[in-house]
SEMARLUM-903742 format. One line per 5 residues: number of its first residue (from 1); their letters; for each residue z, y, x of N, C-alpha, C, O. Coordinates in steps of 0.05 Angstrom, whole numbers, plus 5000, padded with zeros to 4 digits. Atoms other than C-alpha are relative to their C-alpha. Layout:
BEGIN
NUM = A = Z:Y:X:Z:Y:X:Z:Y:X:Z:Y:X ~ ... .
END
This chain:
BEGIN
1 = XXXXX = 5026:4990:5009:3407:7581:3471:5002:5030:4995:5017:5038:4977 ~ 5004:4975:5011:3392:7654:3469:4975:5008:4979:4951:5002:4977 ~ 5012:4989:5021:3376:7694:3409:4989:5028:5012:5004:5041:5027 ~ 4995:4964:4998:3344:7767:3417:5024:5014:4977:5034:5004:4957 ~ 4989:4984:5023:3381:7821:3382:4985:5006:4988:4964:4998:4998 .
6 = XXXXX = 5023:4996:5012:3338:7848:3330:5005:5012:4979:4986:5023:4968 ~ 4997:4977:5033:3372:7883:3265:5014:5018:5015:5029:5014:5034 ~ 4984:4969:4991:3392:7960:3276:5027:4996:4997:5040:5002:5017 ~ 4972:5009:5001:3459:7938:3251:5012:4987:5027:5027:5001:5039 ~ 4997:5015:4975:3471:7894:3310:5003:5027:5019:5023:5040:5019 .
11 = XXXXX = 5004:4976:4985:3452:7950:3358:5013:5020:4993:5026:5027:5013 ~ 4978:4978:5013:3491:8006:3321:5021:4992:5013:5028:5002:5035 ~ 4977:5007:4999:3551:7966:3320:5008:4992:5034:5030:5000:5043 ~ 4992:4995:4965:3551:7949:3405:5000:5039:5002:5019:5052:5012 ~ 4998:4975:4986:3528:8025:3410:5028:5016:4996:5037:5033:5011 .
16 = XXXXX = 4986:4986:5009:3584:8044:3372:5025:4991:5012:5038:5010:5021 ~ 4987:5011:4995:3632:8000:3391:5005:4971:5021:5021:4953:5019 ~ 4996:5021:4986:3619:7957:3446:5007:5018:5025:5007:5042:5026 ~ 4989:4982:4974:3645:7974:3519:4976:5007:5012:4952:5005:5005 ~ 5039:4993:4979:3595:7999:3574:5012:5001:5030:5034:5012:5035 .
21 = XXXXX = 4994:5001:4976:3597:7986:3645:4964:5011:5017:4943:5006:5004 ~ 5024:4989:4992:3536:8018:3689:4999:5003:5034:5018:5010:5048 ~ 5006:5002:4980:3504:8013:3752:4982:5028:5004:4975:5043:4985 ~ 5023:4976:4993:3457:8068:3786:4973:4995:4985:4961:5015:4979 ~ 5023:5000:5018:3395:8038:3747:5007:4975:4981:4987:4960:4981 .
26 = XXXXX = 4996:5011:5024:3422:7993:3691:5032:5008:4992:5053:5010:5005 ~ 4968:5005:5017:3474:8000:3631:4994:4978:4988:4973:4967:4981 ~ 5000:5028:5014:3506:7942:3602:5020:5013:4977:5041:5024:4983 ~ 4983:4998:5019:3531:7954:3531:5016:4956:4995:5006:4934:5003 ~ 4995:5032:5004:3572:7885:3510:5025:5002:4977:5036:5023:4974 .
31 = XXXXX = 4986:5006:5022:3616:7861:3453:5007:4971:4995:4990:4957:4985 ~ 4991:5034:5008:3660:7785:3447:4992:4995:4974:5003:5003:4953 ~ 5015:5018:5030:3618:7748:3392:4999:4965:5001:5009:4949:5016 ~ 4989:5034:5004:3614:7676:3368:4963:4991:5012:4959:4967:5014 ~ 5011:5012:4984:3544:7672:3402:4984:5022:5023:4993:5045:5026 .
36 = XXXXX = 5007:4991:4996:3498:7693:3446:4970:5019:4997:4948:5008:4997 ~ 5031:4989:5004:3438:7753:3438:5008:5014:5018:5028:5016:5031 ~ 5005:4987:4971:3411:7793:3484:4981:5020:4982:4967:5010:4964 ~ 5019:4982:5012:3371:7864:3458:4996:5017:5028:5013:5014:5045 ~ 5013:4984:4987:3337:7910:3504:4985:5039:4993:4968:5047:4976 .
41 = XXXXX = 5009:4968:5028:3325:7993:3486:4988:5011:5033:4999:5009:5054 ~ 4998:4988:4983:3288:8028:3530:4977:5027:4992:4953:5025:4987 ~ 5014:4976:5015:3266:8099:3507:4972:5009:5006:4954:4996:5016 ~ 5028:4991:4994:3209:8144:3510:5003:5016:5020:4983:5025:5030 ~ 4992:4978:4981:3239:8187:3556:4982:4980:5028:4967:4992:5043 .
46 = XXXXX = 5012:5015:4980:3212:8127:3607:4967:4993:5006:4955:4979:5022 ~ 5032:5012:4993:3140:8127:3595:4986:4994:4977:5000:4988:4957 ~ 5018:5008:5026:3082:8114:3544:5005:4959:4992:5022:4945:5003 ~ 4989:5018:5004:3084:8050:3517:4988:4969:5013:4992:4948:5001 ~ 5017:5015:4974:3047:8004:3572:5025:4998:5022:5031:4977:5033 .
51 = XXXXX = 4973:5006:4980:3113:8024:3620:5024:4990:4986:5043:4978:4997 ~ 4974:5006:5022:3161:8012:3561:4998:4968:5007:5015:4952:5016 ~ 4997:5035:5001:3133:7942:3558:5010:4990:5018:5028:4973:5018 ~ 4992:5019:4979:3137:7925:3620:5027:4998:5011:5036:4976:5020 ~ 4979:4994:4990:3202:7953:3639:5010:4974:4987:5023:4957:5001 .
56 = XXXXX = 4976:5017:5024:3231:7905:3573:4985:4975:5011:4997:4958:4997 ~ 5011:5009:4993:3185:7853:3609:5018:4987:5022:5028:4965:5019 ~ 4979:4996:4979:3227:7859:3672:5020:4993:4995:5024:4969:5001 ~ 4974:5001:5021:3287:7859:3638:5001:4973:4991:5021:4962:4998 ~ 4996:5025:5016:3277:7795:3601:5000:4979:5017:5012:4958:5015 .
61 = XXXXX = 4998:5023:4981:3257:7760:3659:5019:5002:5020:5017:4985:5038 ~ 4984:4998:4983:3315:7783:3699:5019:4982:4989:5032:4964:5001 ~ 4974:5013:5009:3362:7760:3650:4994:4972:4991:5015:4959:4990 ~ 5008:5034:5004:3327:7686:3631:5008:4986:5027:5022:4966:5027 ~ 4981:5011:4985:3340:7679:3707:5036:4999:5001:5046:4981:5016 .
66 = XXXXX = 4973:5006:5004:3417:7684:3694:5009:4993:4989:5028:4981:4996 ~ 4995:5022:5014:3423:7658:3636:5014:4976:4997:5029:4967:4980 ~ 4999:5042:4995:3431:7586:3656:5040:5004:5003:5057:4989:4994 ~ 4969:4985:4990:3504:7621:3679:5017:5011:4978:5039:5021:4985 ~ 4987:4978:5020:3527:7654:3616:5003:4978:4974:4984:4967:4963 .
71 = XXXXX = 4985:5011:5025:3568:7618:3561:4987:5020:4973:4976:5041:4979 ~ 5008:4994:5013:3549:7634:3491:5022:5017:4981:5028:5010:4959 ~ 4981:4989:5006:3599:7684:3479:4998:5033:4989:5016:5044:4975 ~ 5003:4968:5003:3571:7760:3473:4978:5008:4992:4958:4993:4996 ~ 5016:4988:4998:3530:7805:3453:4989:5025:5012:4999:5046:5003 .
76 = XXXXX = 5006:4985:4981:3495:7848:3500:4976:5019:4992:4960:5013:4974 ~ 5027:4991:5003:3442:7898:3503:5005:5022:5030:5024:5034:5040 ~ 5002:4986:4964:3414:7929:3575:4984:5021:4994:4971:5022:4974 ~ 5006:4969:5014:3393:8000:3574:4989:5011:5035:5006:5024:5048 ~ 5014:4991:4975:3344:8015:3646:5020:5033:4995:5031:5042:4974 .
81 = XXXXX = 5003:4974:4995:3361:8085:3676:4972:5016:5000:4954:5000:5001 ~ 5025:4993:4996:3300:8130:3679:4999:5002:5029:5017:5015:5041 ~ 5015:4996:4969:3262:8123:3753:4980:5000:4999:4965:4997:4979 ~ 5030:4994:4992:3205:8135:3789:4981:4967:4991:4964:4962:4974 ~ 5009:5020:5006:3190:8062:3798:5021:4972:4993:5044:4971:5003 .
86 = XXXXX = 4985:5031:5005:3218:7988:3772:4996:4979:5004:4973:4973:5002 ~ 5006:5014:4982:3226:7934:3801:5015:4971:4990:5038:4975:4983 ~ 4983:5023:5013:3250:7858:3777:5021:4989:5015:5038:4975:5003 ~ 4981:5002:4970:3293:7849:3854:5023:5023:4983:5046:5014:4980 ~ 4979:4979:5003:3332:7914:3826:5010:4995:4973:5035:4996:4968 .
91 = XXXXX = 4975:5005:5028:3348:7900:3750:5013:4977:5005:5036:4974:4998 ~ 4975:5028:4994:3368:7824:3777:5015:4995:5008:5031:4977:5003 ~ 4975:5005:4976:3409:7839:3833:5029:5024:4977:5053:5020:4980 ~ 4992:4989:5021:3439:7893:3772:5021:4988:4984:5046:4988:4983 ~ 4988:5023:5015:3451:7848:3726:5014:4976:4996:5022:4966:4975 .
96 = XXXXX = 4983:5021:4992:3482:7794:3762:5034:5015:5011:5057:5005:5012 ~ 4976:4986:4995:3530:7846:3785:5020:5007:4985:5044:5003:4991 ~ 4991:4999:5024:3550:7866:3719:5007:4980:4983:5021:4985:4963 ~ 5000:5027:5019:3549:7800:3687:5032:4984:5019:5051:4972:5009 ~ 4983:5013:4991:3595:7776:3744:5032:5022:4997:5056:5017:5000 .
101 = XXXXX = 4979:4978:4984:3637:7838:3752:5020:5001:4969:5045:5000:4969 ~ 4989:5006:5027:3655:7835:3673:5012:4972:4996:5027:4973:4977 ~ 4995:5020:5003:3670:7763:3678:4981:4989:4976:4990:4968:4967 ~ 5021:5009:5017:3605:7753:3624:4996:4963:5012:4998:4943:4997 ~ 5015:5012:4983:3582:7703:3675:5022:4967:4999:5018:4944:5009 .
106 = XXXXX = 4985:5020:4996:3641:7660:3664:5022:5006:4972:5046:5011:4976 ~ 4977:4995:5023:3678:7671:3592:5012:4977:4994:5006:4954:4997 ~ 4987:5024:5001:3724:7635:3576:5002:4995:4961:5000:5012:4944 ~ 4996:4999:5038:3735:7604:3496:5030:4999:4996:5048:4992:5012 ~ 4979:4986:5005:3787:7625:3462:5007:4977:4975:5027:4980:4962 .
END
């Protein structure tokens, strides 16, 4: 079952201290935890808040498709690049990259 992230604490503590792996238009912050959340940041630098939504829109539905794949092990938060345009084909094919390339996609328990 995923949780969102949702207290600044949470978010601090990946920004501060979680790893980062990054593609040409997504970063993945991540951190080994006892479940899984998922948070989403995506600034102002990207747009009023109509592109904000949608981008985190995108985003959520990229990652509900992979999901089904991901043990309940981390906490994550995905961080768009700024572009022209966005696209749900480009954060998915992204995020599966990153999810597999970390081994997210397959953790193992400890």
């Amino acid at each position: 079952m995923e949780y969102r992230l949702k207290r600044n604490k949470d978010f601090q503590f990946l920004f501060n201290r979680g790893s980062r792996k990054q593609t040409a238009n997504l970063i993945m912050i991540y951190h080994r935890a006892r479940g899984l959340k998922v948070g989403y940041s995506v600034s102002k630098k990207h747009g009023k808040s109509v592109i904000r939504n949608r981008i985190k829109r995108l985003l959520r539905a990229s990652f509900n498709s992979l999901k089904k794949d991901i043990k309940p092990c981390y906490y994550i938060i995905f961080l768009p690049r700024v572009k022209e345009s966005y696209s749900y084909s480009v954060f998915y094919k992204d995020m599966k990259y990153l999810l597999e390339k970390e081994g997210i996609s397959e953790c193992s328990e400890n």
